[in-house]
MIMITI-130830 format. One record per residue (C-alpha): residue number from 1; residue in three letters; x, y negated, z. Coordinates in nm, 4 decimals. Each point is the difference from the previous one (the first is absolute). Example, Ala and Ser with C-alpha at 12.3 -4.5 7.8 and 13.67 -1.06 7.14 Angstrom:
! residues 2
<rec><num>1</num><residuo>Ala</residuo><u>1.2300</u><v>0.4500</v><w>0.7800</w></rec>
<rec><num>2</num><residuo>Ser</residuo><u>0.1370</u><v>-0.3440</v><w>-0.0660</w></rec>
! end
This chain:
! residues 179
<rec><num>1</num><residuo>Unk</residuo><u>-1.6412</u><v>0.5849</v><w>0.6723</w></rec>
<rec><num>2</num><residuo>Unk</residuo><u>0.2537</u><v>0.1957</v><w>-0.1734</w></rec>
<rec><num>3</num><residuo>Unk</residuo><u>0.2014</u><v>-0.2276</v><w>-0.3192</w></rec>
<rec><num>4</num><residuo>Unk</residuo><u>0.1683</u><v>0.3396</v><w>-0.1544</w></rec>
<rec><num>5</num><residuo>Unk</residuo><u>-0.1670</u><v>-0.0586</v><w>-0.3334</w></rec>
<rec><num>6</num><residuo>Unk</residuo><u>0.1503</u><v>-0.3753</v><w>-0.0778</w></rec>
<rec><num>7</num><residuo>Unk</residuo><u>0.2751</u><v>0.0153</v><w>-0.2651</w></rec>
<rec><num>8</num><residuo>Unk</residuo><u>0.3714</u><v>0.1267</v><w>0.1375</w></rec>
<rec><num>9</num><residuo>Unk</residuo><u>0.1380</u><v>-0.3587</v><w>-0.0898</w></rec>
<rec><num>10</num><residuo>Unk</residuo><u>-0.0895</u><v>-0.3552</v><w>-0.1271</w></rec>
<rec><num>11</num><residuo>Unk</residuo><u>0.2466</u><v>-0.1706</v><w>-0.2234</w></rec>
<rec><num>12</num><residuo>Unk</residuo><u>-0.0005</u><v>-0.3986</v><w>0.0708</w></rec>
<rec><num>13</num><residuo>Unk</residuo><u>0.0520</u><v>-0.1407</v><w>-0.3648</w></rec>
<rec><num>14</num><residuo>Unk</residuo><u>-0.1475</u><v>-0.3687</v><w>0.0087</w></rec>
<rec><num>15</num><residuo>Unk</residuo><u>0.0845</u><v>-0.3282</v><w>0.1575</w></rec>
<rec><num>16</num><residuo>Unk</residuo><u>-0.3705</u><v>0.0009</v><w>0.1737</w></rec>
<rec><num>17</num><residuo>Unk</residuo><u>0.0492</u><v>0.3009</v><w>0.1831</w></rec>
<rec><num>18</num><residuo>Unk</residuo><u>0.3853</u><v>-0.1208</v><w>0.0865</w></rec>
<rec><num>19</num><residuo>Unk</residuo><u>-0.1574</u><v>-0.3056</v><w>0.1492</w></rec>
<rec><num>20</num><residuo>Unk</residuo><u>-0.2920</u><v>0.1961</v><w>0.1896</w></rec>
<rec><num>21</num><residuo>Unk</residuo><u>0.2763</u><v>0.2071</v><w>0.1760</w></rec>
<rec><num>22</num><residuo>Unk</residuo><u>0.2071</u><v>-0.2476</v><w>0.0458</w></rec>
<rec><num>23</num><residuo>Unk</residuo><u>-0.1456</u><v>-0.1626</v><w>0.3027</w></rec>
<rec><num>24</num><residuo>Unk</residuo><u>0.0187</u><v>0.1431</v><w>0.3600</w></rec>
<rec><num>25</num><residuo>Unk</residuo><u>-0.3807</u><v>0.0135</v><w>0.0648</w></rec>
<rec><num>26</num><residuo>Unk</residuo><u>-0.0815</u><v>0.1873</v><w>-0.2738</w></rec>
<rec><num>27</num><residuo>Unk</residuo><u>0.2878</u><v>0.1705</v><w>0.0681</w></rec>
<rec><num>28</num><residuo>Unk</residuo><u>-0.1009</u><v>0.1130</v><w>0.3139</w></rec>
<rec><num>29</num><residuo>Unk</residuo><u>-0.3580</u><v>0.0944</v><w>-0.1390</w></rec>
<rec><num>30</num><residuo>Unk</residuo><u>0.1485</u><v>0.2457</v><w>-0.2373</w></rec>
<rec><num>31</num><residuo>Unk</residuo><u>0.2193</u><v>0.1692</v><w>0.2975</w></rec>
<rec><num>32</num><residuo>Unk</residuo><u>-0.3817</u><v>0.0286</v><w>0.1963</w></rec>
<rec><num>33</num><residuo>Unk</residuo><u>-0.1107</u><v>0.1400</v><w>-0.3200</w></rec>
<rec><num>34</num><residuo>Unk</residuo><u>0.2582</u><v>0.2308</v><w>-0.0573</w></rec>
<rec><num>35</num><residuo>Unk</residuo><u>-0.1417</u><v>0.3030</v><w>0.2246</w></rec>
<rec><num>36</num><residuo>Unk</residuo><u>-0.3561</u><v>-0.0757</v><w>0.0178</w></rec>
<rec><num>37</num><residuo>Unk</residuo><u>-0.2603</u><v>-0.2098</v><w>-0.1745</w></rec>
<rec><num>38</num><residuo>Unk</residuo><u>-0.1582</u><v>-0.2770</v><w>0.2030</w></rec>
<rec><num>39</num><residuo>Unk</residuo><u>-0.2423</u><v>-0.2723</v><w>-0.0386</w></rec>
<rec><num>40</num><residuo>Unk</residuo><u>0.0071</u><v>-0.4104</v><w>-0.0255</w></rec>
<rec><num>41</num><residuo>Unk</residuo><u>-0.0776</u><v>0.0345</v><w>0.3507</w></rec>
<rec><num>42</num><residuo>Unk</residuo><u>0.2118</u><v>0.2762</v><w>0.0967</w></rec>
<rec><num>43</num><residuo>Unk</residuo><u>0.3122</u><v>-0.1775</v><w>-0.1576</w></rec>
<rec><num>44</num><residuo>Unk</residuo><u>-0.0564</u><v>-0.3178</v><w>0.1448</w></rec>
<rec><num>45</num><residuo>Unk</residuo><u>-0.0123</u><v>0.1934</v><w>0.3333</w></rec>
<rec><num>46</num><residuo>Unk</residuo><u>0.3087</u><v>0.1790</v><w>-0.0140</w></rec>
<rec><num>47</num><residuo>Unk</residuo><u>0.2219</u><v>-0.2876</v><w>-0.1942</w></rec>
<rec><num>48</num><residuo>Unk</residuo><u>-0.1276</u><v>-0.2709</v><w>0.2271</w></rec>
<rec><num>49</num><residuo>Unk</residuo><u>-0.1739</u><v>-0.2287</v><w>-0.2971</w></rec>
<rec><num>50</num><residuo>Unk</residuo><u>-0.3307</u><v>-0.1969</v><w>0.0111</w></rec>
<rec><num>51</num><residuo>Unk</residuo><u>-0.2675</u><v>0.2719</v><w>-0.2569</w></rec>
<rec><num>52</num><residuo>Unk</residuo><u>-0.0496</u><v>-0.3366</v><w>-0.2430</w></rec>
<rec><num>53</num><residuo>Unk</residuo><u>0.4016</u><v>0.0478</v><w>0.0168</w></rec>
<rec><num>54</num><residuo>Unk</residuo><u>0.0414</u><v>0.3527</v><w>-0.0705</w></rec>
<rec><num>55</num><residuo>Unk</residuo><u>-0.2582</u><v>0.0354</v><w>-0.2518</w></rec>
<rec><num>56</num><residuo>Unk</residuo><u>0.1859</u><v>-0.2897</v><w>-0.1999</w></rec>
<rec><num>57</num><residuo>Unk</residuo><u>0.3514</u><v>0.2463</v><w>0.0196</w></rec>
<rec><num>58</num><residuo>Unk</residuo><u>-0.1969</u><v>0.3709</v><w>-0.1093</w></rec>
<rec><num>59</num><residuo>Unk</residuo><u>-0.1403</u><v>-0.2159</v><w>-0.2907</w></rec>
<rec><num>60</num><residuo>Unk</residuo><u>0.2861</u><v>-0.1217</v><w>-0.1514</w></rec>
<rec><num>61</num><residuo>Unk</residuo><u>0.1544</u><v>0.3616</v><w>0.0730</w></rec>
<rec><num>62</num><residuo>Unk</residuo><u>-0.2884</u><v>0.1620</v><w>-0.1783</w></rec>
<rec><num>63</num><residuo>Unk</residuo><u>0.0154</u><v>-0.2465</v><w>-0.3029</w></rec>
<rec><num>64</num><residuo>Unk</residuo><u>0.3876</u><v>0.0836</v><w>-0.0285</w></rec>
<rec><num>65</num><residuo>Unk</residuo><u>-0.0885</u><v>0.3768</v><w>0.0172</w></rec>
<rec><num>66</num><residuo>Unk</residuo><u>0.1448</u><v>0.0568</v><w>0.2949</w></rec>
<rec><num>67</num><residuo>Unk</residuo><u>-0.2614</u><v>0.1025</v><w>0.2407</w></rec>
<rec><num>68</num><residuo>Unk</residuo><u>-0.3249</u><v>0.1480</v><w>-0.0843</w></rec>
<rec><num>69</num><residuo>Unk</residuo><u>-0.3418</u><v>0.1260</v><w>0.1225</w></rec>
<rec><num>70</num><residuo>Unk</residuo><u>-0.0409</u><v>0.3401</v><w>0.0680</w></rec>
<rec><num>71</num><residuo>Unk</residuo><u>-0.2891</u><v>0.0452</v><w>0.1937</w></rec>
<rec><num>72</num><residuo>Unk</residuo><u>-0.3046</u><v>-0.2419</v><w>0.0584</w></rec>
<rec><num>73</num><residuo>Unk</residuo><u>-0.3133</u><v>0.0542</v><w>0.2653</w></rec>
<rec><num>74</num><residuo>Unk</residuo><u>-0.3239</u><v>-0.2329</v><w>0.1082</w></rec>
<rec><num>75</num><residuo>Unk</residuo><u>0.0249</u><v>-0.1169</v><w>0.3564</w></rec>
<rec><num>76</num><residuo>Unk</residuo><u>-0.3006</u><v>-0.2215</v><w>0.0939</w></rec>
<rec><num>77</num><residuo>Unk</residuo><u>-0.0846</u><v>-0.0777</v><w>-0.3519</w></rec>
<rec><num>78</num><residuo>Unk</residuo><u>0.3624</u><v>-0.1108</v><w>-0.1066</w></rec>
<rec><num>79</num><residuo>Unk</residuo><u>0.2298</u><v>0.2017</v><w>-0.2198</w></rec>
<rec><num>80</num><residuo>Unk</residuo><u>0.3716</u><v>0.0718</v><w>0.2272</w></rec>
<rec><num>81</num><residuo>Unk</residuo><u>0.2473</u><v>0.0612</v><w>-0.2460</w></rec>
<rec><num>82</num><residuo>Unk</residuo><u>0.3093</u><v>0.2090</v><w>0.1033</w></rec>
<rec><num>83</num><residuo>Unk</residuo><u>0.2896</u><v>-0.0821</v><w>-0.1118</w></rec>
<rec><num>84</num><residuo>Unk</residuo><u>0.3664</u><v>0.1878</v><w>-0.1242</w></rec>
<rec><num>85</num><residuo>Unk</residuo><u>0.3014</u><v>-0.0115</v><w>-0.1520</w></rec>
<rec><num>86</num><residuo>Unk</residuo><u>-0.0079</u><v>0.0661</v><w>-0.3758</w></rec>
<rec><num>87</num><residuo>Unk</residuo><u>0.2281</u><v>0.2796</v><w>0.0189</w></rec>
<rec><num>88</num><residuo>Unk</residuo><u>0.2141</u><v>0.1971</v><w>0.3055</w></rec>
<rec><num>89</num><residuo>Unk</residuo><u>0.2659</u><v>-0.2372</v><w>-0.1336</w></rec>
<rec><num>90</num><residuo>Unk</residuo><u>0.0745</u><v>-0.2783</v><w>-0.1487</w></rec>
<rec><num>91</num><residuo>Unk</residuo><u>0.3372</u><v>-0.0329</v><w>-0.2078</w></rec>
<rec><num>92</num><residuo>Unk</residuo><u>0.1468</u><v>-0.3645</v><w>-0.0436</w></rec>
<rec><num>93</num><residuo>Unk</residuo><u>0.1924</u><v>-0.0595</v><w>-0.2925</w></rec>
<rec><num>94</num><residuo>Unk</residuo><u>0.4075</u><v>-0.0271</v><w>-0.0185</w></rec>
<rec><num>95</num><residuo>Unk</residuo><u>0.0571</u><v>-0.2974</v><w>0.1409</w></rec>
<rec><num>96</num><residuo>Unk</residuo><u>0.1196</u><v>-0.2883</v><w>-0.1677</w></rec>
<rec><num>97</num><residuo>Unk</residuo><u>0.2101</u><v>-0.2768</v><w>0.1564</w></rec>
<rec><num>98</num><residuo>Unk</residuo><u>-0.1409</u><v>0.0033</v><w>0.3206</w></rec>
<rec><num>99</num><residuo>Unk</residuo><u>-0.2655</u><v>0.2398</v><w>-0.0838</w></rec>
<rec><num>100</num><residuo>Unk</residuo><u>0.0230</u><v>0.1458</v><w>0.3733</w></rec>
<rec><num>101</num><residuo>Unk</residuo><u>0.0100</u><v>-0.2831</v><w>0.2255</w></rec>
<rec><num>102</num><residuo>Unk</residuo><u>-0.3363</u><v>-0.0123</v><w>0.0186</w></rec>
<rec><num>103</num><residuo>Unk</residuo><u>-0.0856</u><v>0.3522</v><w>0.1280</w></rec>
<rec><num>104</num><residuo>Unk</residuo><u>0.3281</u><v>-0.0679</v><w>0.2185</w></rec>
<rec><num>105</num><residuo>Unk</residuo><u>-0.1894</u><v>-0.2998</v><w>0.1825</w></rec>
<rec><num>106</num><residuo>Unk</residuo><u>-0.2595</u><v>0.1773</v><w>0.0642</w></rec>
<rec><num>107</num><residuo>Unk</residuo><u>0.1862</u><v>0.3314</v><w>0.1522</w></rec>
<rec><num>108</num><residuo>Unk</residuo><u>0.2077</u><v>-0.2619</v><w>0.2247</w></rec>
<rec><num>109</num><residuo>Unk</residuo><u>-0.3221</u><v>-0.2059</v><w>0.1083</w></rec>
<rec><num>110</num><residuo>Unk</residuo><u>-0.1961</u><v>0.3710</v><w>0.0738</w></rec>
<rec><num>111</num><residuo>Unk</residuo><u>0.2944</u><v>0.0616</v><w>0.1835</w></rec>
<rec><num>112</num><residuo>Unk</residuo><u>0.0022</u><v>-0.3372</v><w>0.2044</w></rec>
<rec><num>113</num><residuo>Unk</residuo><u>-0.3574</u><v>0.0683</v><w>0.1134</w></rec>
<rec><num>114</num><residuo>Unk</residuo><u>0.0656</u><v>0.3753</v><w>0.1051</w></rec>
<rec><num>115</num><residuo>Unk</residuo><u>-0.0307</u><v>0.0377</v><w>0.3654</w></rec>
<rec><num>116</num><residuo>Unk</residuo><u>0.3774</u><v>-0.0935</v><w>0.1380</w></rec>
<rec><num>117</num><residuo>Unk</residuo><u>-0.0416</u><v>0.3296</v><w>0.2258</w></rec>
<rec><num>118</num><residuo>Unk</residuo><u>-0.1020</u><v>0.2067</v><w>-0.2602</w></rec>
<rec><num>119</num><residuo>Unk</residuo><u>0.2604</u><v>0.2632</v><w>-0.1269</w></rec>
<rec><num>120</num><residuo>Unk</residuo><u>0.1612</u><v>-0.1225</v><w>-0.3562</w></rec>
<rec><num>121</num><residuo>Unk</residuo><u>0.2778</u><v>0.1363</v><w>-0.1989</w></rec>
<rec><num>122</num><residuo>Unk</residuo><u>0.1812</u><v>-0.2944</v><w>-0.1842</w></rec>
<rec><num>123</num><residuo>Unk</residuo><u>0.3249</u><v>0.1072</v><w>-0.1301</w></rec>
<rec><num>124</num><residuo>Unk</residuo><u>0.2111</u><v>-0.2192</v><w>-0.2782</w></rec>
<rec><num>125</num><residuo>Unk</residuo><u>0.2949</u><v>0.1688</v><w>-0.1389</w></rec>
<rec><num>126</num><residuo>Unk</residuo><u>0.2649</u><v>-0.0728</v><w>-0.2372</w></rec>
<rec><num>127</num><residuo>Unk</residuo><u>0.1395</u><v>0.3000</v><w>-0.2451</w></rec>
<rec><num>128</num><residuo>Unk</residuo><u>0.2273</u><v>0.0341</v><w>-0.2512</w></rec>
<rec><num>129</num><residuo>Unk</residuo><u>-0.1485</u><v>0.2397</v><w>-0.2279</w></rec>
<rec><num>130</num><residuo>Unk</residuo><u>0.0365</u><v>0.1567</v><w>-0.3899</w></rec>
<rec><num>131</num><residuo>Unk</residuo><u>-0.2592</u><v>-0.0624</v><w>-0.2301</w></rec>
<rec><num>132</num><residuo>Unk</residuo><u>-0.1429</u><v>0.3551</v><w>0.0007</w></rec>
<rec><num>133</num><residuo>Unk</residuo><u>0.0452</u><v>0.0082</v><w>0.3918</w></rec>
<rec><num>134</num><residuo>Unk</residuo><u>-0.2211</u><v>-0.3706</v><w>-0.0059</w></rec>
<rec><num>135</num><residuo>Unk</residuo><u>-0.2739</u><v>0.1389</v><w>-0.2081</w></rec>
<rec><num>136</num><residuo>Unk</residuo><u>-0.0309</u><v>0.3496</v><w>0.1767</w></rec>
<rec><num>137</num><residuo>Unk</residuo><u>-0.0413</u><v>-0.2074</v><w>0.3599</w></rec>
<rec><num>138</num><residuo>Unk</residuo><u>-0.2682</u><v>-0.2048</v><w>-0.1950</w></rec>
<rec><num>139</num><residuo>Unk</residuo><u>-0.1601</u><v>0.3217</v><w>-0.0980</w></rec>
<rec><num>140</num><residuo>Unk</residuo><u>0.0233</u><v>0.1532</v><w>0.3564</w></rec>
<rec><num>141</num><residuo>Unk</residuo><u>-0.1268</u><v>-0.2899</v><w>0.1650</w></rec>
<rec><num>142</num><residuo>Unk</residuo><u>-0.3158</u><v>-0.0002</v><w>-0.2772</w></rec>
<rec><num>143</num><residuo>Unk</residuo><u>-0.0500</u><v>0.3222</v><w>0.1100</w></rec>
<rec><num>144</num><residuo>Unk</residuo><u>0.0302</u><v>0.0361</v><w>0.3855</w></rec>
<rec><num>145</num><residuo>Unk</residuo><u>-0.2525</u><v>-0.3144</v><w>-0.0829</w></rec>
<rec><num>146</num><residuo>Unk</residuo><u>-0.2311</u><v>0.1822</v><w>-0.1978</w></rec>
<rec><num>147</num><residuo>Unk</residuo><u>0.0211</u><v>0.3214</v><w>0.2333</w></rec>
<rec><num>148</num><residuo>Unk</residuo><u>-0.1137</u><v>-0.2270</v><w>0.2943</w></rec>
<rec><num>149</num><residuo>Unk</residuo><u>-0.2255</u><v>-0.1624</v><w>-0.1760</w></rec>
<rec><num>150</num><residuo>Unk</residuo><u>-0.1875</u><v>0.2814</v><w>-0.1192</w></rec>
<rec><num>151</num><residuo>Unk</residuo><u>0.0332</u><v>0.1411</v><w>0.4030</w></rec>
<rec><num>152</num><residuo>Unk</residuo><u>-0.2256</u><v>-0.3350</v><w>0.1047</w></rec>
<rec><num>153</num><residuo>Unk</residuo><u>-0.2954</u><v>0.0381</v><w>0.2197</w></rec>
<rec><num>154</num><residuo>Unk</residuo><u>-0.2245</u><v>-0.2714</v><w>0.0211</w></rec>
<rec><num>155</num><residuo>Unk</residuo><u>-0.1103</u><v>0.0782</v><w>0.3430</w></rec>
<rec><num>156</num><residuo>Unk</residuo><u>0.3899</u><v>-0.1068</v><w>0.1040</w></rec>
<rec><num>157</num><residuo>Unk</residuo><u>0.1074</u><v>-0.3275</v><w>0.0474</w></rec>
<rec><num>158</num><residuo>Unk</residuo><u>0.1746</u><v>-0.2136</v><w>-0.2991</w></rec>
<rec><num>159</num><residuo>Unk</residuo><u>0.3798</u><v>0.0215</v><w>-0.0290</w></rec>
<rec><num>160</num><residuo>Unk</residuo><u>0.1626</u><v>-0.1887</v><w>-0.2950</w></rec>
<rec><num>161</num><residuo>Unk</residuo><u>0.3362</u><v>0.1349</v><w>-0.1677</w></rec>
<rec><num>162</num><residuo>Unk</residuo><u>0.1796</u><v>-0.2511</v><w>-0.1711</w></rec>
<rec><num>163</num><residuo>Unk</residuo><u>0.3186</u><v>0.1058</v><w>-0.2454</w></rec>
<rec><num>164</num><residuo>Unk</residuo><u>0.1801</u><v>-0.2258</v><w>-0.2714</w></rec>
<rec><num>165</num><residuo>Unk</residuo><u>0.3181</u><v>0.1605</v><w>-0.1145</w></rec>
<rec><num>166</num><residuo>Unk</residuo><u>0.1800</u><v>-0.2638</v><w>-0.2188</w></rec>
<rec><num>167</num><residuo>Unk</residuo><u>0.3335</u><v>-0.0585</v><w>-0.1073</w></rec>
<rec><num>168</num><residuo>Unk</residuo><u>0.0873</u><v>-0.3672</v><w>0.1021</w></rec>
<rec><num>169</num><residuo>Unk</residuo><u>0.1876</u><v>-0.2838</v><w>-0.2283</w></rec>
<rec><num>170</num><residuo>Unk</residuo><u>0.3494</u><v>0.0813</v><w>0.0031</w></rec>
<rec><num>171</num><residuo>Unk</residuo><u>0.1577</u><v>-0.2465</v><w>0.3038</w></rec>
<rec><num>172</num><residuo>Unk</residuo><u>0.2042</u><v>-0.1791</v><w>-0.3044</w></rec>
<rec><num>173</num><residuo>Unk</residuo><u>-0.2796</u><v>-0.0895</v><w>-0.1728</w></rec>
<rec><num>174</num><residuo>Unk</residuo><u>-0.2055</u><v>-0.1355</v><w>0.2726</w></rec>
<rec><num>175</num><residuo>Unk</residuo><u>0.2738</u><v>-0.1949</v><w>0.1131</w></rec>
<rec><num>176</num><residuo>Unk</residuo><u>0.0660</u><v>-0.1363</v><w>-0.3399</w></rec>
<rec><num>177</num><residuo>Unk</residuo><u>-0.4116</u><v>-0.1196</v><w>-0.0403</w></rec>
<rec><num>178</num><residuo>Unk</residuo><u>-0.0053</u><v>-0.1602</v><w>0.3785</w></rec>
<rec><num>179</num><residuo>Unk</residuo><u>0.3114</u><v>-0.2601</v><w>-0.1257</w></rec>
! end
């Protein structure tokens, strides 16, 4: 069931839908949903949640916006609601202090429960870079994002790309706060 006609993006704005994202179940929901909608059942299924569970996590997704019902049917005299993201994707806003280390967590504990034989690419590197040199790599790396995104077949198995380009606290600083 084809999502093409949800909204490009979905701009987080409020503390409630800050807190739904923030924790790893519904977390993980949203990366099911991402693709393909799915039922209670269905996502309980494929995240490995009891339904009472799951239904608890799409409801407080749907009350913060996040998530949404795009196509109901009657099996058996009961109404199965399908579920999706509210848009192909969802933009945080600019972090404030510590404003990432949430979606971090939840990148590194993905990671963790990968299969260890599976093939990953985790690379960290240090650069020295220009200010117009930092923001074009944040651009290109938006876009080679947005390029694969847009190249995602939900009949292929998940992969996860994970990016934060930052400029750290100068060493002088961060020495002077940990005295």
């Amino acid at each position: 069931m084809p999502t093409d006609d949800l909204p490009e993006t979905f701009h987080v704005t409020t503390d409630e839908q800050l807190r739904a994202l923030s924790n790893l179940t519904r977390h993980r929901i949203m990366a099911m949903l991402r693709f393909e909608p799915a039922t209670i059942t269905q996502i309980a299924e494929r995240v490995g949640l009891a339904k009472g569970s799951s239904s608890y996590h799409v409801r407080l997704l749907e009350r913060a916006g996040l998530v949404k019902v795009v196509r109901t049917r009657k099996v058996r005299g009961v109404t199965e609601r399908y579920y999706a993201m509210a848009a192909q994707s969802i933009v945080l806003p600019d972090p404030g202090e510590g404003g990432p280390d949430v979606l971090m967590r939840h990148a590194v504990a993905d990671l963790e429960a990968a299969p260890a034989d599976g093939e990953r690419h985790v690379r960290m590197a240090h650069l020295r870079l220009t200010e117009d040199q930092f923001a074009e790599l944040g651009r290109r790396l938006q876009a080679l994002a947005d390029e694969y995104r847009k190249l995602s077949d939900p009949s292929l198995p998940d992969a996860s790309l994970v990016f934060a380009l930052f400029q750290p606290t100068p060493r002088e600083q961060a020495e002077g706060d940990a005295k």
